[in-house]
C-alpha positions as CSV (number, residue, x, y, z in Angstrom):
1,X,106.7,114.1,90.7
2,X,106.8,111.7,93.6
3,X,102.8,112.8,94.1
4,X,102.0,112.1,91.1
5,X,103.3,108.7,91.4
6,X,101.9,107.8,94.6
7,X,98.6,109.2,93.1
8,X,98.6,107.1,90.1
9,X,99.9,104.1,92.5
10,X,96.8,104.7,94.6
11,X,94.3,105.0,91.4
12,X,95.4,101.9,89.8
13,X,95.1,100.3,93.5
14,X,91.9,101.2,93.3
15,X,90.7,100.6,89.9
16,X,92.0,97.2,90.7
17,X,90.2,96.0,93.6
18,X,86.8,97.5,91.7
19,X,87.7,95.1,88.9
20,X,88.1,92.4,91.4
21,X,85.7,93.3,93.9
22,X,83.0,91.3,91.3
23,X,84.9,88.3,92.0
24,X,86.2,88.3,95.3
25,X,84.1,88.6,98.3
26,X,85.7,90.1,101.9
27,X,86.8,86.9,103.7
28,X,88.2,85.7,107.3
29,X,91.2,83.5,107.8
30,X,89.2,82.7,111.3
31,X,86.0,81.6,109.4
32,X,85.2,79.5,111.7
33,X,84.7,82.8,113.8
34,X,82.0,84.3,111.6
35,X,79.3,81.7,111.6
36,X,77.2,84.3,109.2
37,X,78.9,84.6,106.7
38,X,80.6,81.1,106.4
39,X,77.1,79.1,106.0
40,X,73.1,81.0,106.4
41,X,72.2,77.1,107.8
42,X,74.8,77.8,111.0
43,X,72.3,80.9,112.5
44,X,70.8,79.5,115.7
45,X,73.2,76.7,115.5
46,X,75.0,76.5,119.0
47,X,75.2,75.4,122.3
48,X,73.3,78.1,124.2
49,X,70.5,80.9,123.9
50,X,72.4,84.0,122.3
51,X,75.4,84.3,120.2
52,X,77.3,87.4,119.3
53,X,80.2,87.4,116.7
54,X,82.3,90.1,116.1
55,X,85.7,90.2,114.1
56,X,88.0,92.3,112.6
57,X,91.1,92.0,109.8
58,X,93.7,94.4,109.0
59,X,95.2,92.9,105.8
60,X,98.4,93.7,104.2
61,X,99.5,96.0,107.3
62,X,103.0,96.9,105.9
63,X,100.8,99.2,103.3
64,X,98.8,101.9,105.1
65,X,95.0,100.1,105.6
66,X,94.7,98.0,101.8
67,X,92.1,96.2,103.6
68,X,90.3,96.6,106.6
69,X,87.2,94.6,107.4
70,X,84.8,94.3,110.5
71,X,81.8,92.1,110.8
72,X,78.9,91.8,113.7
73,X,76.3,89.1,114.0
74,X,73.8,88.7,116.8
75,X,71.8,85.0,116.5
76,X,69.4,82.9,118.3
77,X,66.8,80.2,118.8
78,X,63.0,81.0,118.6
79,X,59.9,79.1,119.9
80,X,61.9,76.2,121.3
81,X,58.7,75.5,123.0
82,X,56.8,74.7,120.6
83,X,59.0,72.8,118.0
84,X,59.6,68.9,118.5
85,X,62.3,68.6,120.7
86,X,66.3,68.9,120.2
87,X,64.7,70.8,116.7
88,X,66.7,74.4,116.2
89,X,64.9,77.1,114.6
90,X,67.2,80.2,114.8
91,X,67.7,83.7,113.1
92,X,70.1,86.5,113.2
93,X,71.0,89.8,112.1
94,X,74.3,90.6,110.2
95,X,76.6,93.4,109.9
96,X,79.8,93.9,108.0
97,X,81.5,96.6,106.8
98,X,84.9,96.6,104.2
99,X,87.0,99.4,103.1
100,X,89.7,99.2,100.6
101,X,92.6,101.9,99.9
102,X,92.0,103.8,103.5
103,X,88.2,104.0,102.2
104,X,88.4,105.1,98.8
105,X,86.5,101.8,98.3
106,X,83.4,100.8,100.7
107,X,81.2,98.1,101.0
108,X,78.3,97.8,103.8
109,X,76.1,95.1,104.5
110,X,73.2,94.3,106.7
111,X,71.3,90.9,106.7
112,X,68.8,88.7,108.1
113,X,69.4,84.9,108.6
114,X,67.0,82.1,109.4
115,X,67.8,78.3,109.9
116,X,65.9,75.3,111.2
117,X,67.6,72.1,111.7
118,X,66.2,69.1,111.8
119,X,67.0,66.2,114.9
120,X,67.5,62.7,113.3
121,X,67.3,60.9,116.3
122,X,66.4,60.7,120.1
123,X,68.9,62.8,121.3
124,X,69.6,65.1,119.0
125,X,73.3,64.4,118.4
126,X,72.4,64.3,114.3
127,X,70.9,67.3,112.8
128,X,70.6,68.1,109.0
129,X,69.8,72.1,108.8
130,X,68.9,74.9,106.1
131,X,69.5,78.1,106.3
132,X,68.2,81.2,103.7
133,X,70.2,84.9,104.1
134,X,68.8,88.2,102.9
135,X,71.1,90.9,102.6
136,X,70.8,94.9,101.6
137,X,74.4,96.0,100.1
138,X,76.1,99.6,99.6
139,X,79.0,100.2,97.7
140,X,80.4,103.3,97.4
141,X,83.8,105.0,95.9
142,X,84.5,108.8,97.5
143,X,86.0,109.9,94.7
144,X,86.7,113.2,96.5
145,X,89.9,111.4,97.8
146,X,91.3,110.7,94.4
147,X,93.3,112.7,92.2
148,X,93.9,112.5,88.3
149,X,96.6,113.6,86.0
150,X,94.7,116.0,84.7
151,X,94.2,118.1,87.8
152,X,98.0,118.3,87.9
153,X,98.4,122.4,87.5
154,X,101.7,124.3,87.4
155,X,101.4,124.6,91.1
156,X,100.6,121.1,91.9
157,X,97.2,118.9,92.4
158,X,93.8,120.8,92.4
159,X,91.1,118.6,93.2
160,X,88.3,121.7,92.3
161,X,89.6,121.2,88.4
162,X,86.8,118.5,86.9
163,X,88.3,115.7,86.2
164,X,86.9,113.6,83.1
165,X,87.5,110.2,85.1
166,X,85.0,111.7,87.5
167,X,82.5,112.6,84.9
168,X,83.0,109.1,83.7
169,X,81.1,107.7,87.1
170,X,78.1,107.2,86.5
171,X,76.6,106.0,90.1
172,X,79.7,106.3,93.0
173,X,76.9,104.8,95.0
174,X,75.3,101.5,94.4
175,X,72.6,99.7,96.4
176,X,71.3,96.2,95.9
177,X,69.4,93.6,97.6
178,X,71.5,90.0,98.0
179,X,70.3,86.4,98.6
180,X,72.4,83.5,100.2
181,X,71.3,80.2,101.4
182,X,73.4,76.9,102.8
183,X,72.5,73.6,103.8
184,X,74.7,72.0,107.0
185,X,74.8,68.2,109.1
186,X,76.1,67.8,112.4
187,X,76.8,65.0,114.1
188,X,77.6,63.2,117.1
189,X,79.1,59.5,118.7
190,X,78.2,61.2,122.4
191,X,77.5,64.3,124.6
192,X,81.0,65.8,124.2
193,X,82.4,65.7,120.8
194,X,80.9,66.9,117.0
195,X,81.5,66.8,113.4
196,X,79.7,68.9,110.5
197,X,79.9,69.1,107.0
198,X,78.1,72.2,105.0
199,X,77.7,73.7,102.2
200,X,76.4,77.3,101.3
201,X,76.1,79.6,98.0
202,X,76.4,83.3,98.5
203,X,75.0,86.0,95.7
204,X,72.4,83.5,94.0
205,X,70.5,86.3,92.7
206,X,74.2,87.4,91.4
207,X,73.4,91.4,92.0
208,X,74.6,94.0,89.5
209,X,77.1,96.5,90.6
210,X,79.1,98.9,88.4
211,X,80.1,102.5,88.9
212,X,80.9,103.3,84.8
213,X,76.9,101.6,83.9
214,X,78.0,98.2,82.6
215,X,76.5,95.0,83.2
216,X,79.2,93.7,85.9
217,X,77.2,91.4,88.3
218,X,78.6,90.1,91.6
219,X,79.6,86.1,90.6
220,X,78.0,83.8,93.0
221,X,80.5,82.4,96.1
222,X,80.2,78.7,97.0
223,X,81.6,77.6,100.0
224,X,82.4,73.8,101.5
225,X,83.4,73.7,105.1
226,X,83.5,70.6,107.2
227,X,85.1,70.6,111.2
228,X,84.4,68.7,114.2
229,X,86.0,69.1,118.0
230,X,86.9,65.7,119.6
231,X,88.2,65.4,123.3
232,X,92.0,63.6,123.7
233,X,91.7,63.3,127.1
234,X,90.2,65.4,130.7
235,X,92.4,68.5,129.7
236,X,93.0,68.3,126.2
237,X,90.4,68.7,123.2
238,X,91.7,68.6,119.1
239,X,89.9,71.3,117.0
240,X,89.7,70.7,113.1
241,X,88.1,72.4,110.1
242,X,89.0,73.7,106.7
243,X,87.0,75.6,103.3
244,X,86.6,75.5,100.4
245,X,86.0,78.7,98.5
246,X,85.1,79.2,94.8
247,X,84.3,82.5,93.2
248,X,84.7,83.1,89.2
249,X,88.0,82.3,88.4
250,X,89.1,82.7,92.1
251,X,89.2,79.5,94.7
252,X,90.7,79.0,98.4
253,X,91.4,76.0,100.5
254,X,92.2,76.6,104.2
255,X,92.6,73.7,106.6
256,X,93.9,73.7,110.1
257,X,93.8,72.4,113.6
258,X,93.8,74.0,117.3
259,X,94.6,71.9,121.1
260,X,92.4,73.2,123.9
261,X,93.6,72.8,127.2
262,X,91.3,73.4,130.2
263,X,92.3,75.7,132.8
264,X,90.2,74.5,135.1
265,X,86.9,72.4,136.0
266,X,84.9,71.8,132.7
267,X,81.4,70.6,134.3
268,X,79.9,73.5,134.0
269,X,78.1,75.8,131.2
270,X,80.6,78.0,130.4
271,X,84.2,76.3,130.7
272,X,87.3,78.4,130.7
273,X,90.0,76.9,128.2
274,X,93.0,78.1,126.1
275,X,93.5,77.3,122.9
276,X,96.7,76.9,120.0
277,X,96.8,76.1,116.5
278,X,97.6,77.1,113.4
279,X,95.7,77.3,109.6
280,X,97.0,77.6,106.6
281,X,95.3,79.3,103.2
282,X,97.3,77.0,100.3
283,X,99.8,79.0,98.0
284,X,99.2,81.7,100.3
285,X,99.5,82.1,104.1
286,X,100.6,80.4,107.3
287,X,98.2,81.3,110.2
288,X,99.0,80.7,113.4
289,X,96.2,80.9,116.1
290,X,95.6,81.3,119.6
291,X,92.4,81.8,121.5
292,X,91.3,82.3,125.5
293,X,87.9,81.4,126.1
294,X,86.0,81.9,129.8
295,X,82.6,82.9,131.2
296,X,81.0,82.4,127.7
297,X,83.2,84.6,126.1
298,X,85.9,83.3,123.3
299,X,88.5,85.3,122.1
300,X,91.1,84.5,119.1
301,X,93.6,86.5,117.3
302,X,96.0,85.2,114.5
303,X,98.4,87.0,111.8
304,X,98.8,85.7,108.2
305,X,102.4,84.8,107.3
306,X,102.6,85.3,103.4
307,X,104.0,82.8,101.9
308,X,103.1,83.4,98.0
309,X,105.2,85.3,95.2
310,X,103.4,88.6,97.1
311,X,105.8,88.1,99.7
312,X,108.2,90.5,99.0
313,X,105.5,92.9,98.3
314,X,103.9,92.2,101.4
315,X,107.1,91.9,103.9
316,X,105.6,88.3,104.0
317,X,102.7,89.8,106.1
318,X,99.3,88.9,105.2
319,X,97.2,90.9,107.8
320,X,95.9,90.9,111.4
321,X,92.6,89.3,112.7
322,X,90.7,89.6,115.5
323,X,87.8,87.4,116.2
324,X,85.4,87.4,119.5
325,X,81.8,84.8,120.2
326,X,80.3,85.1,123.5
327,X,77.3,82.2,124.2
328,X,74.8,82.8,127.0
329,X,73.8,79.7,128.5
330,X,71.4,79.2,131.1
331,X,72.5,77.1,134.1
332,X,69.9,74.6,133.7
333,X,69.8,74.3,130.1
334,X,70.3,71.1,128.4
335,X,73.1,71.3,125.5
336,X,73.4,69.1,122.4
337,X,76.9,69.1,120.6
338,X,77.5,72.2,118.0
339,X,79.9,73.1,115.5
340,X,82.8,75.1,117.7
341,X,85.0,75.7,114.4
């Protein structure tokens, strides 16, 4: 009896994030981490030559991996040559992979991202940018991890009995082709502060997906984000920036703050400071942060406190992120002010 219920527990899991998965895109509490899939418009858009982005989230750890999700992004700048200067023409490749119910549930993507932003004045400190995102998505349901009631034998489960929910799928694989674009200004009062404000929409062409044949289509994600990094004093920098989400019937707001504090000289490229903060998804989740960032490289890791009515569901643990950008920057190269979060 007890595995029956835990099957039935882990169907109906599963049944439910398919019904949800046309509503609810795989998201990051450290967005600001995952320029790629925040905004197209912020590929090519940093302080440097190459960026790669990689993070990871393990939500709702007190249940055996609900949600795991892992994302890659390499991006850069392209004929800076031979556009007018301080203009950004970048691109970018992106890779993310989610897996719901220990993989019963997957979703792949891979995308390619272009950007050119646009210098408003002299020195580059105001840019306005757009950015267009083509993606190629799988989703796929292994089935062969499942069990139904009416395998159930007298000797227990037999997964080689058919099942008629398994008859009932009528693709456990689906493929489609996924277009995203997002618009983004930056700006600046000098060389060592910046502010942006962006919008994007994800899923424009709103893609069909459905494993029983119906006409269940992604629902296009809009996102508002605005940030900006602005120095206190020689040690001490304040880090801002929040989102807005909207999807169907589903919305999020997440607003936050980190301190940087240098630990050590700053002139250079690649500084070397540490960083503390916290976020917080409304209705939802407290998310304290803390990053280390040296040699190019930036690390951060935070853990969602749950703070809804899932709470005692959850053990009031939301889920574990990892989040990791390193910049190459050329000793000689000129930098404008970028979006840091």
């Amino acid at each position: 009896m007890n595995i029956m219920k835990k099957s039935c527990l882990l169907i109906c899991a599963v049944l439910f994030v398919s019904a949800l998965s046309n509503a609810q895109d795989p998201h990051f509490s450290q967005f600001f981490a995952s320029p790629l899939t925040l905004n197209p418009a912020l590929t090519g858009k940093f302080d440097g030559t190459l960026r790669v982005s990689g993070n990871y989230r393990n939500q709702w750890p007190a249940f055996n991996n609900v949600y795991t999700t892992q994302t890659l992004s390499i991006d850069f700048g392209i004929m800076r040559k031979k556009l007018p200067e301080n203009d950004i023409w970048g691109v970018g490749i992106l890779a993310l992979s989610d897996k719901a119910a220990g993989g019963i549930l997957t979703n792949n993507y891979v995308g390619l991202s272009t950007s050119y932003h646009k210098a408003l004045d002299e020195n580059g400190y105001s840019q306005i940018g757009v950015g267009f995102q083509g993606t190629y998505g799988q989703k796929r349901l292994d089935w062969s991890k499942l069990v139904f009631e009416d395998q159930l034998t007298p000797f227990g489960f037999d997964i080689t009995v058919p099942s008629a929910d398994i008859s009932s799928l009528n693709n456990p694989n689906i493929n489609y082709i996924d277009i995203n674009a997002g618009l983004i200004y930056s700006g600046s009062t000098n060389d060592r502060n910046n502010y942006y404000i962006g919008a994007s929409q994800y899923h424009i062409n709103k893609p069909k997906e459905s494993f029983k044949g119906g006409n269940w289509n992604i629902a296009p994600r809009t996102t508002i984000s605005a940030g900006g990094y602005f120095p206190i004093s020689d040690l001490l920098t304040f880090h801002t920036s929040g989102i807005y989400q909207l999807q169907a019937q589903s919305s999020e707001t997440t607003i936050g703050a980190a301190l940087s504090a240098s630990l050590g000289a700053n002139d250079g490229p690649n500084p070397s400071n540490i960083y503390f903060g916290s976020w917080m998804r409304l209705n939802d989740a407290i998310i304290p942060y803390m990053g280390l960032e040296f040699a190019g490289l930036r690390i951060g890791a935070s853990y969602d406190i749950n703070i809804s009515d899932l709470k005692s569901g959850s053990q009031s643990r939301g889920g574990m992120e990892l989040s990791m950008i390193y910049i190459k920057r050329p000793p000689d190269q000129k930098g404008i002010p970028c979006p840091k979060f």
